[in-house]
C-alpha positions in Angstrom: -20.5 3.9 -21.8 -19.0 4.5 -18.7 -17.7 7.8 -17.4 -13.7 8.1 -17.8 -10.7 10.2 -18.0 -8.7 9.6 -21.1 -5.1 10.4 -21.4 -3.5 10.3 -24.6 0.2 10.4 -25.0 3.0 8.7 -27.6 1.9 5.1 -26.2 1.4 2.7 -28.9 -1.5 0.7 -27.5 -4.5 1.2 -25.4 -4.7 0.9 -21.3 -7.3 0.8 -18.7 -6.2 1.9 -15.0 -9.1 2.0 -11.9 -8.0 4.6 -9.6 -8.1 4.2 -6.1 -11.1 6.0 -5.9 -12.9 4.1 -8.4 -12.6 6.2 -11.4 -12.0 4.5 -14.8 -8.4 6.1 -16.8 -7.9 5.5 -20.3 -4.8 5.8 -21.9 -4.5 5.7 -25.4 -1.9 6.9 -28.1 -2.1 10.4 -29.3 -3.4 9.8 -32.6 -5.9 6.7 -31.9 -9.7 7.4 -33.5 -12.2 8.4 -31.0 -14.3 5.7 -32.2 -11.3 2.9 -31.4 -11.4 3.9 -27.8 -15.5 3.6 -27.4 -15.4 -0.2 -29.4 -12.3 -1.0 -26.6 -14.5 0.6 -23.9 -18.0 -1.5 -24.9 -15.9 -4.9 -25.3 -14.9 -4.6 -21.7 -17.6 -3.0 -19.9 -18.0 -6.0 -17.9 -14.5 -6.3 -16.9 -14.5 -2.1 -15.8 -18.0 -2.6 -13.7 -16.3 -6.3 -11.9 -13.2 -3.9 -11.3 -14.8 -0.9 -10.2 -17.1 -3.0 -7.6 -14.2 -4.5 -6.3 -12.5 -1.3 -5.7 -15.6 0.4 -3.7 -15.9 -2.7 -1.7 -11.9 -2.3 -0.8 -12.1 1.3 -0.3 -15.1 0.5 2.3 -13.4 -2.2 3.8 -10.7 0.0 4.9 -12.7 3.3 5.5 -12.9 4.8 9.0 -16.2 4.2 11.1 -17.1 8.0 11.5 -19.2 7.1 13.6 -17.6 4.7 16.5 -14.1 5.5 15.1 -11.8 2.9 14.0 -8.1 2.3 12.7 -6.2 -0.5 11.1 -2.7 -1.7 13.2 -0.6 -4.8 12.3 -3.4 -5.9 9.9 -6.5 -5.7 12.1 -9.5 -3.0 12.4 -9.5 -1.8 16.1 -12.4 0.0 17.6 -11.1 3.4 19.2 -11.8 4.4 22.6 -10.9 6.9 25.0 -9.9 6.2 28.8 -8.1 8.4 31.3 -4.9 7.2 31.3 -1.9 9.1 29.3 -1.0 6.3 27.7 -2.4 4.1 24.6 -3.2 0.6 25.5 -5.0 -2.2 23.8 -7.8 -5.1 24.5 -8.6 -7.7 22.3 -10.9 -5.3 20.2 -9.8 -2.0 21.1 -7.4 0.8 21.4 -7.5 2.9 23.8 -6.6 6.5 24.1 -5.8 9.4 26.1 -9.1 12.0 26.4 -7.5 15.1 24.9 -5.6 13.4 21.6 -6.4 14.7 18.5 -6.5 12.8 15.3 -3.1 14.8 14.4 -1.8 13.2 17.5 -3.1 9.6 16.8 -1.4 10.4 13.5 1.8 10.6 15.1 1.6 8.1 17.4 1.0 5.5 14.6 4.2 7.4 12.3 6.1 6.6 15.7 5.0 3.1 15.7 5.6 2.5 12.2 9.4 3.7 12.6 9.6 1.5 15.6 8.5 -1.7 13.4 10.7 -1.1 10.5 13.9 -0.3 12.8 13.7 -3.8 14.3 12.8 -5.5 11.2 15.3 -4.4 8.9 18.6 -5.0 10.3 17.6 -8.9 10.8 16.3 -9.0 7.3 19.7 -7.3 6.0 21.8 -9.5 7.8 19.2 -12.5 6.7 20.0 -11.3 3.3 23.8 -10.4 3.4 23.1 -7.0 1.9 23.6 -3.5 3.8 21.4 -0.5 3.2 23.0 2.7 3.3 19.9 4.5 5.0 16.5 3.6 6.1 13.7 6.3 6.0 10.1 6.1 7.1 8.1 8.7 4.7 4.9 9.8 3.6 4.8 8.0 0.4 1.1 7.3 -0.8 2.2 6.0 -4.1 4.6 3.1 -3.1 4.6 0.5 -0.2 8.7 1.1 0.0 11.7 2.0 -3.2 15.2 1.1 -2.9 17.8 4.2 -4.1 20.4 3.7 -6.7 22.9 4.4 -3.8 21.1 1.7 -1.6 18.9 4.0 0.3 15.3 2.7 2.0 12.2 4.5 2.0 9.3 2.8 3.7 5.8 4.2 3.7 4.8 4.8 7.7 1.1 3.4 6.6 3.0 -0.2 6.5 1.8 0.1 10.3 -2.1 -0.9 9.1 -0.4 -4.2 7.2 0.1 -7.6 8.8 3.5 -7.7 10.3 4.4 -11.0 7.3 3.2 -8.3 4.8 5.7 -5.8 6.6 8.5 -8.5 6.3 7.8 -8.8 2.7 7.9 -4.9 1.8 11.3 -4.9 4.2 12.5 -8.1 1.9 11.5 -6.8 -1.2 13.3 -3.6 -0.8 16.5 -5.3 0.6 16.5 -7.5 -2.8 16.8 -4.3 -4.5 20.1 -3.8 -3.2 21.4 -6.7 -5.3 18.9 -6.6 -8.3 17.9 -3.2 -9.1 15.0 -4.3 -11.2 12.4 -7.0 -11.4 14.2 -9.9 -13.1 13.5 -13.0 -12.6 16.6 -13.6 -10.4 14.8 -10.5 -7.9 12.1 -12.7 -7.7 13.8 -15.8 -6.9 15.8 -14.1 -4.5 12.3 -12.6 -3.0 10.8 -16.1 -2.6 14.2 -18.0 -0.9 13.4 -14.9 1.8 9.8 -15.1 1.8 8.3 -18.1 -0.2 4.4 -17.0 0.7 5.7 -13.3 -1.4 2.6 -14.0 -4.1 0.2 -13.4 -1.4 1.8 -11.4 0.7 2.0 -8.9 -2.9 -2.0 -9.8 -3.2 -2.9 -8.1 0.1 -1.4 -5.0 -0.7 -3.0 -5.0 -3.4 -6.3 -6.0 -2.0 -5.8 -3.3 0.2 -4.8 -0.5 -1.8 -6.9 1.9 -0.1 -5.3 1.8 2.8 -2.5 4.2 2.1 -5.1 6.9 1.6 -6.1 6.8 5.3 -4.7 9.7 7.5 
């Protein structure tokens, strides 16, 4: 039986959730036999191993190199290196960076970066779209990709700067089509994929790559 975390609450059927980090959560209604929950558990012990395999391998697929140092921009895994200069430039592999930055300075070089990518994406999209947010906010969400206000406010997570810039265009699209439909009806979805038709995998790699808004 595999180690888990079980949360029971006034839900009427059982639920299996792998964490981020790997761990197994069960949720299962308040009053459910402890026995129920192990039978559940042993019929899918294959399905929580697959799952939690697939979740170490994306957690180090998108780990830091301690070692040489490495960080994700745009959608690609740059080695970091160090040069004289005061500014950040980049080769084909690399990215390279003033001598005396600190990883709380990298930090906010890449928030400032992120900013700068969703300012010049959005307004195109909105006008793309015909819709008009009322704000546009770059935060430190770890939970969600982006969320769309009841009032038609934008909050993007800065960590959309590791993502491909098509995976960017899909987060700014998919929050934009919240302005019209404020849930995820099937007209959202259509109106997601007349903006972006590749939205299926575009939704995939986020998933894929979950782990990447625990970095930094």
């Amino acid at each position: 039986m595999p180690d888990y975390t079980l949360i029971r609450s006034d839900r009427k059927t059982l639920a299996l959730e792998i964490a981020r980090d790997g761990r197994l959560i069960v949720r299962a209604p308040r009053r459910m036999p402890q026995g129920t929950i192990d039978r559940f558990l042993a019929d899918r012990a294959g399905w929580i191993a697959e799952k939690q395999r697939l979740m170490r391998a994306q957690n180090a697929a998108v780990q830091p190199d301690g070692e040489t140092g490495t960080v994700w921009y745009l959608g690609r895994r740059y080695a970091l290196r160090r040069h004289d200069e005061r500014d950040v430039r980049f080769t084909d592999d690399a990215i390279l960076l003033p001598r005396d930055w600190t990883p709380d300075r990298l930090r906010g070089w890449l928030k400032e970066m992120s900013r700068t990518e969703i300012a010049k994406r959005v307004p195109a999209a909105a006008a793309m779209l015909g819709v008009q947010p009322t704000a546009v906010h770059v935060t430190e969400a770890k939970t969600r990709w982006g969320s769309c206000s009841g009032k038609n406010s934008l909050n993007f997570a800065w960590r959309l700067i590791f993502c491909p810039p098509d995976v960017i265009d899909y987060v700014v699209i998919h929050e934009l089509c919240h302005i019209r439909h404020k849930n995820h009806s099937p007209a959202f979805w259509q109106m997601a994929a007349q903006y972006d038709p590749d939205y299926k995998i575009h939704k995939a790699w986020l998933r894929e790559h979950a782990a990447l808004m625990d970095l930094f």
